[in-house]
N, C-alpha and C positions, 0 to 999 in steps of 0.2 A: 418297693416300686409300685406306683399305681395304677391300675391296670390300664386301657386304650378306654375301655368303657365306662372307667369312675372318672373320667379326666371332664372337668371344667372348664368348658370353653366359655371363654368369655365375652364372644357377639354372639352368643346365646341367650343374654339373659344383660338385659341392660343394666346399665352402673346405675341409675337411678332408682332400678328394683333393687338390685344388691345393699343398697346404701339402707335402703327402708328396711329390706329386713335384716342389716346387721342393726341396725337402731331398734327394733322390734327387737332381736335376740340381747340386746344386752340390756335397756331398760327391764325383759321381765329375769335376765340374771340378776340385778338388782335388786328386783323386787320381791324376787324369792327368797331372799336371805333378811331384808328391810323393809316388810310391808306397810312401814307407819314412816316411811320418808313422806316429808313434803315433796310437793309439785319443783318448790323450789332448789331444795337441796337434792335434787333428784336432776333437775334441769344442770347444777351445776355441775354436779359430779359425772351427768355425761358431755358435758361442754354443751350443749343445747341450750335454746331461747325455749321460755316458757311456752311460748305459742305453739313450736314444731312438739315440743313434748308434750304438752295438752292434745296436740292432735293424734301424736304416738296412743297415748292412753288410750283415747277416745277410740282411735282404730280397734286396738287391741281390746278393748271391751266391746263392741261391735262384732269382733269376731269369736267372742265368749270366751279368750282367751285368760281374759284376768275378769274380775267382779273388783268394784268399786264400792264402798262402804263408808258409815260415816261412823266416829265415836259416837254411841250413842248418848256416854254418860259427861265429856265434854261440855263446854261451855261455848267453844269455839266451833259450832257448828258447820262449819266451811273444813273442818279436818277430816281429810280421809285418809283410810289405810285400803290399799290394793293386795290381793291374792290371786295368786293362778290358779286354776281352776284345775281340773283333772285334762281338760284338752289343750289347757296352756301347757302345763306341765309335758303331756306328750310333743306337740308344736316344740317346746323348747327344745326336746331332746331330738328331736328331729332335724333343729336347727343347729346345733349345735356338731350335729355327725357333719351336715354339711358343712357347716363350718370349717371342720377339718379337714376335711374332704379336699375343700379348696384349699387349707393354707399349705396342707402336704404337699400338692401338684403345686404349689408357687415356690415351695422349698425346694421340691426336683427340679427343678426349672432353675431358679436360682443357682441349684449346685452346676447343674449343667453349664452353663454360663461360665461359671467360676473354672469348673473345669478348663472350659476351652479356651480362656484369658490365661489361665497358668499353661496348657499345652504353647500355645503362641510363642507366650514369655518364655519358653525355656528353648524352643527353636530360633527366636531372634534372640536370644544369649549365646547360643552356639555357634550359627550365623557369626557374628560380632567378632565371637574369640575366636575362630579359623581366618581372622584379615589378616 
């Protein structure tokens, strides 16, 4: 159960922050495992337009999170490979607690719900078969 005080209220914290940094948490999951994706195959595999993921990057190196690098021994100049850094790395697993954080409170939530549709259900079944 999660506690009163780890609970996730949600007009606390706009959908529009939440959205950036789940986008933020999962672009540098990515990238921690495949630092040599392109921009593109990188855009595709999160369902993103290249422009909002260039700007992802861009954020997230801004905030020193990742470091951006180029092959140096490449031909292809324009190729970079991304790594998180030591404070990405912390950020991520930061983000990541949160992360669950919130999906736990949406699952109690959801059971709760569930619950109380099958309590109902089982009182108008009862209801029904005493006519």
């Amino acid at each position: 159960m999660v506690k009163k005080s780890q609970q996730i209220n949600p007009s606390s914290n706009s959908l529009k922050k939440q959205r950036q940094q789940d986008a933020h948490y999962q672009v540098m999951q990515i990238l921690q495992n495949n630092p040599q994706l392109t921009q593109r195959e990188l855009s595709q595999q999160l369902g993103l337009s290249l422009g909002k993921l260039n700007y992802c990057l861009k954020a997230l190196a801004d905030k020193g999170w990742i470091k951006i690098g180029n092959f140096s021994q490449s031909k292809a100049k324009s190729r970079y490979f991304y790594y998180l850094t030591p404070q990405g790395i912390f950020e991520k697993t930061r983000m990541t607690k949160d992360f669950l954080r919130r999906k736990i409170y949406e699952y109690e939530a959801l059971r709760s719900e569930i619950d109380l549709i099958k309590l109902e259900l089982s009182r108008s079944k009862n209801e029904n078969s005493s006519l």
